[in-house]
Structure formats: C-alpha cells, structure tokens
N, C-alpha and C positions, 0 to 999 in steps of 0.2 A: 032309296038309290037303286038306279036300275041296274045287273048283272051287264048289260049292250053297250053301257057307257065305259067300260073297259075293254073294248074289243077294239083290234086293229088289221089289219091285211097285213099278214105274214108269208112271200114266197118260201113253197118248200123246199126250195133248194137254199137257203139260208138255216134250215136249221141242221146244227150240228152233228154228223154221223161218226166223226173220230174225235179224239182232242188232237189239238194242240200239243208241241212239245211244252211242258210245264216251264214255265217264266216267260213263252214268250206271245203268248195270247192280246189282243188290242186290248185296251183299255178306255172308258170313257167314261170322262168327268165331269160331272155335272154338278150346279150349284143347288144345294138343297132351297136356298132365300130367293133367288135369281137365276136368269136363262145365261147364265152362264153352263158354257159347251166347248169343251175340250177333245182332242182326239191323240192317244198316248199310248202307253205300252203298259202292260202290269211288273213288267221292270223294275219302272220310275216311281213305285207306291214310295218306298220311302221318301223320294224327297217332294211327295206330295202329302204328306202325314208332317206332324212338326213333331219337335222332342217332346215329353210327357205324354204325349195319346196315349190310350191303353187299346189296344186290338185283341177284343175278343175273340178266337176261335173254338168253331167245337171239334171235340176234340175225338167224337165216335167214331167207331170203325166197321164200314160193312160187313158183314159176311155171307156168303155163296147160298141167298134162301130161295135160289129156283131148283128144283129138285126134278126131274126127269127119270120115270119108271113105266111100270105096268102093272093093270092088276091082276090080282088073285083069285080066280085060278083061269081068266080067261085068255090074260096073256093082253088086253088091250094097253093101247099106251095112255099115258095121264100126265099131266105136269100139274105139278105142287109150288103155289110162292108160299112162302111161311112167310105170316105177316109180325105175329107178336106171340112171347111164351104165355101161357095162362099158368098162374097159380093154383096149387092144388097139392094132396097129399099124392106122391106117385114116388116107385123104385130108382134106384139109383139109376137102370137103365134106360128106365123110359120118361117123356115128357110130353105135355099137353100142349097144343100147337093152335093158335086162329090161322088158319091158311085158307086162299084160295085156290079153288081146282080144279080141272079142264079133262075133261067135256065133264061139268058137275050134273048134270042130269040125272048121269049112270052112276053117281058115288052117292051111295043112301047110307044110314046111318050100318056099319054093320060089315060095311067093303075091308076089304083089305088092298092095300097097295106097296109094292116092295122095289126099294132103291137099292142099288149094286153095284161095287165096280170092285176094283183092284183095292181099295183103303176098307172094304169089308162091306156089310149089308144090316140097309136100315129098312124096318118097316111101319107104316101107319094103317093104323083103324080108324075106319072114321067113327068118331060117337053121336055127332047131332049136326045136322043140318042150321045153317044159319042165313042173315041175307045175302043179295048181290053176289051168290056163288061164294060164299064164305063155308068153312068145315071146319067143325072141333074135331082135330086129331088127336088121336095117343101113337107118338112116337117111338117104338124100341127098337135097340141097338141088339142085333145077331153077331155080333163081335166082339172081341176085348178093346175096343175103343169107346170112347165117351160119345155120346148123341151130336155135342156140337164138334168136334170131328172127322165125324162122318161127314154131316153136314159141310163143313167147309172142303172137305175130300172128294164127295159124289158133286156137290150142287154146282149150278152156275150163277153168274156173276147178275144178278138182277137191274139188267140194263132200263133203263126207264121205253115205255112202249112207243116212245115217238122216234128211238134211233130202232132202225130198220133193216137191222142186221143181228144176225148172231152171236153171244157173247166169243171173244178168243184170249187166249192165254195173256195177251197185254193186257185186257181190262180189268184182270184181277190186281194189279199193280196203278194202272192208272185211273182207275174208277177209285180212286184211295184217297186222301189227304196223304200227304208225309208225316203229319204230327197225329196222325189215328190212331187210337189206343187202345178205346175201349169197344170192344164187341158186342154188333145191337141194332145199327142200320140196315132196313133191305132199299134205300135210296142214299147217294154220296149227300153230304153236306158241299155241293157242287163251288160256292164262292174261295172253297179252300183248296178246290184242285188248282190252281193257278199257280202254287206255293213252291218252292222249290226247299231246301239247305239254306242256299245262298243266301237268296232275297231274305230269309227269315233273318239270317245273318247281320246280312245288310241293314233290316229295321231295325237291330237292337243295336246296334254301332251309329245308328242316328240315333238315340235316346227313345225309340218305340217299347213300351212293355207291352208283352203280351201275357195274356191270362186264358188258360185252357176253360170252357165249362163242357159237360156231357148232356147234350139234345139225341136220342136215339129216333131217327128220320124213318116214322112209318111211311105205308104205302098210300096214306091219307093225302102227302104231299102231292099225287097225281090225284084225286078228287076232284073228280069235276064240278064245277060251282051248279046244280041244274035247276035251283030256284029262278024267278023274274028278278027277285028283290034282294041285294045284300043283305041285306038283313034279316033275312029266313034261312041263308047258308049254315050247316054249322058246319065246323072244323072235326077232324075227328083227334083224339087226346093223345099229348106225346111225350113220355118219359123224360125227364132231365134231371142232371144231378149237380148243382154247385157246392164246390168244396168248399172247408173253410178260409184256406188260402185264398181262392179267389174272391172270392163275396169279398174276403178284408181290402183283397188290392182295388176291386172295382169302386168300392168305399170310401177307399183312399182319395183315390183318382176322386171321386166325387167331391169330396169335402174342399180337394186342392183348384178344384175347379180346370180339371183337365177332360179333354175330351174322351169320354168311350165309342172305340168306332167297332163296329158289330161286323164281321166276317160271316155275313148269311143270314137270310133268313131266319134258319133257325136257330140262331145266334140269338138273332134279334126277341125269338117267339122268347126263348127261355128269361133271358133277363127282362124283356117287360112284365112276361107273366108271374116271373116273382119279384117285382116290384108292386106288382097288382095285387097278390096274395099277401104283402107284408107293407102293405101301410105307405110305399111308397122306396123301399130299401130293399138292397138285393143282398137277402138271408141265405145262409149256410141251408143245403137239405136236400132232397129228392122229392119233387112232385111231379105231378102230370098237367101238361101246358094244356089247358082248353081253350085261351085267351084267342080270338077270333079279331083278327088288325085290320080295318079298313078304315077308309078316310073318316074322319072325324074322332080317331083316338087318339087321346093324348098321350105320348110318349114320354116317362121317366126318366128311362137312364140312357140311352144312345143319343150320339150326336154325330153319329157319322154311319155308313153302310156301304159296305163291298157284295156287291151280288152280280149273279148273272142276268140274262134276260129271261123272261118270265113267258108262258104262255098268255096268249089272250084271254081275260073273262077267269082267268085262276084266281085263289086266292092269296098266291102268291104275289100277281101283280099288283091285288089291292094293298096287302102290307106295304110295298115300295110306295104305290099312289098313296096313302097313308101317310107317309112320312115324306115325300117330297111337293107331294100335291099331281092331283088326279091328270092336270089340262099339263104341265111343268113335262109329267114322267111320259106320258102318250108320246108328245111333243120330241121327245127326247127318242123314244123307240122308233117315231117316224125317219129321225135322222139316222138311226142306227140301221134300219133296213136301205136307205137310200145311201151310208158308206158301206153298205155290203159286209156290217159284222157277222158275225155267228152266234147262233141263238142257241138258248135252253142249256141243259147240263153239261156237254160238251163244248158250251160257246165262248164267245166274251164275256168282260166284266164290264163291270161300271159302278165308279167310286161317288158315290154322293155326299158330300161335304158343305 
C-alpha cells in the first residue's frame, strides 16, 4: 500500500494555531459502516453515545520537555526537547535523558549545557551521540529541587511544530486534558482537549462510563511516515499502563456486549496493543505499544473513536483509515476542509461510530 494514497490538499490557514475554548469546538459525525456525515458540536457527545458505552480516555499528563539554555563555557544558545527517561543506575540528583538538540552539530559527546531561571539550575552532559539529532544526556539538578521540577519550572510547553507560534502562559493549561494525571507526555493526547467538568458530567448522567488508561504520547507521534510503502514504516514504542480496575471494567463492558469508544488515538494504540499482546483480551500491566495500525488490521476491542484530524500521509491518519476505511475517512476530510473545520491538535473532532 502506497504512503500517496493517504494524502490530501490541506489550506494552511485551516490548520489550528490556538484552541478553542474547551466544549465548544465543531464536531463531525461520521458513520464508521456508511457515508453517513453529520455536522455538530462536541457538546452534543453525550447524546450521541447511548447508555452503557464505555469511553476510554488517556489519562497522561504533559510536561514542559522543551528546555531553552546555553552552553558551557561558550555561552551559545541550544534548545533541548527531552523525548524519553532512560533507565539506568544514576544519583538521586541526576537522570538520563534521549532528547533532541539544536544546533546538534556542536553538541558532541562531552558538552555541557546549562538551564536557569528563578525555580533554580539544571544541567546536562551530553554522553553519546544518537540518530536524526538525538543525545544521551545526564541531567543534574544544582538546586534543592528534584530534576522534574525544574524541568517543569524552566521548560516550555512542547507545542507540536506545525503551530507556528511560541509557547505562552495559556498553553500550559490548555495544551492539558482536564482528567491528566499522570506525568510522561511531550505531545497532548489532543481528542481529550475538547473535554470540559461539565460535559464529563453530562456523559455520566446519561449512563456513559468512563475508564482512565495511561498511553505516555512520545515525540514519535509527529514521525514522519518517509518510506513509499506502508508497510516498511515503523512506529516508534510507546509506554502504557492498564490498571486493574480498568482492564476489569473494559472486560466487563465486553462480555455485556457494550460498546468501547476509544478517546484518541492513543487510546486506541494502547488497548488494541494489549489485546494483541494477550490473546485477544485487555490485561492488567505496563508495556510498550509497538502495534503499527493501518488498513487491514483487525480491531478487538474498540467500536467507536473520537479524534481529531490528522495530517496527511501520517500515521495517524492511517490508524483512523484503518478503522473506518481508507476512500469513507479521505472522503470525509475532503468535506471537513470545504466546511472550513480546524485541523490538527488544536482543531476539531470527529466521532466515528
């Protein structure tokens, strides 16, 4: 299957550079079986859900992994994304970091580079060289505060590189879920920014359960597909955690023959991938989603999806093409550009049922 067969003309001035205020972004319906095409509000999800469904969300929480410094001793400036912690024996104060780094050129193994403000001063070494501008750092804290901390004290808000502005004091709140908890994303789990108190409210007073899982959204998410052939893409691996509580209620729901509708992508990655991993059943546990979703995969446990709109030729858009069908979801994006939604992480939704 060709990567060109999921490409469509996107005006750039549809893609979204602020959000929305939360609950009141468009919404669009579309039939997962049929060309069935609605145009709605993310409002109205409740009483477009029936009683029993179960709505997955995840339930991660970003934190501030762009880091902005200089280095040692030349004084040049550098920007740090920290992508993922590495394991390893190291001091309470310091920690090993895969990050990306800019201008990586001049960062050999050996540099130093030092972040600062008013919450105290962190520094990184670089130890080894990796690809595509990648660096094994060792993190330590010149403060009485903890690494992440600082981290979340000094860094900024890791907006994704297609909004074209600088991070500001709002996007640490609205680049958020409301139900985020746990800390671990340098990308939002975007189908849940839409979410408000209320509406949560509102779903479970129509009979909607919702069940929390934990998907930790690397920077792999913006990965560009750059093979010819889907099928030579691969996905890079992404932490999640299903507790036992939910595994039981997704379980539940299963046996009772109730729908599970998947709030994101990566919603979607984790529970198929431990359906994949376990025989077909979604197990209690922490593993790493490698599962790669494009058309032709057969889906276990979801039977419904709230997401946004996707880039072109991502592999994001092929999980949706995936599950609603390739010519169905294109078809659908084409109408979404010509009612003038808003696209990407800041944009609209779209409920497929």
């Amino acid at each position: 299957m060709l990567v060109s067969e999921f490409d469509f003309a996107l005006p750039e001035a549809l893609i979204a550079q602020t959000a929305a205020p939360r609950g009141e972004s468009r919404l669009m319906v579309l039939g997962r079986n049929d060309d069935r095409l609605r145009h709605t509000l993310i409002s109205e999800l409740p009483r477009l859900l029936q009683p029993g469904d179960v709505l997955v969300v995840n339930d991660t929480r970003v934190f501030a992994a762009r880091l902005v410094g200089r280095r040692e001793p030349s004084g040049g400036a550098v920007e740090c994304l920290l992508l993922s912690p590495v394991e390893g024996e190291q001091q309470p104060d310091e920690a090993l970091w895969d990050a990306l780094v800019h201008p990586g050129q001049k960062l050999k193994p050996g540099s130093l580079i030092r972040f600062e403000g008013a919450a105290g001063s962190l520094t990184a070494e670089v130890l080894e060289r990796r690809f595509f501008g990648r660096r094994l750092l060792r993190l330590r804290s010149e403060s009485r505060v903890s690494i992440d901390e600082l981290v979340d004290a000094l860094g900024h808000v890791p907006l994704p590189p297609y909004i074209k502005r600088p991070d500001a004091d709002p996007d640490r709140e609205r680049y958020q879920t409301v139900y985020a908890r746990v800390r671990g994303s340098v990308a939002a789990p975007t189908a849940g920014l839409h979410f408000t108190a209320e509406l949560i409210d509102a779903l479970g007073t129509r009979g909607i359960e919702r069940v929390d899982v934990t998907l930790h959204v690397g920077y792999g998410t913006f990965k560009p597909v750059r093979t010819e052939l889907v099928e030579e893409h691969r996905v890079d691996p992404e932490h999640y955690d299903i507790s036992q509580e939910a595994a039981a209620a997704i379980e539940r729901a299963r046996r009772e023959h109730r729908r599970i509708i998947a709030v994101g992508t990566t919603t979607t990655r984790a529970l198929e991938d431990a359906a994949s991993q376990s025989g077909g059943r979604v197990l209690p546990g922490t593993r790493a989603a490698t599962t790669f979703i494009y058309p032709g995969f057969r889906f276990q446990v979801i039977d419904g999806l709230l997401t946004n709109f996707h880039l072109p030729r991502s592999s994001l858009l092929m999980l949706v093409c995936a599950f609603a069908g390739r010519e169905r979801v294109l078809s659908a994006y084409r109408a979404a550009v010509t009612e003038r939604y808003r696209f990407y992480s800041y944009g609209d939704a779209m409920l497929i049922v």
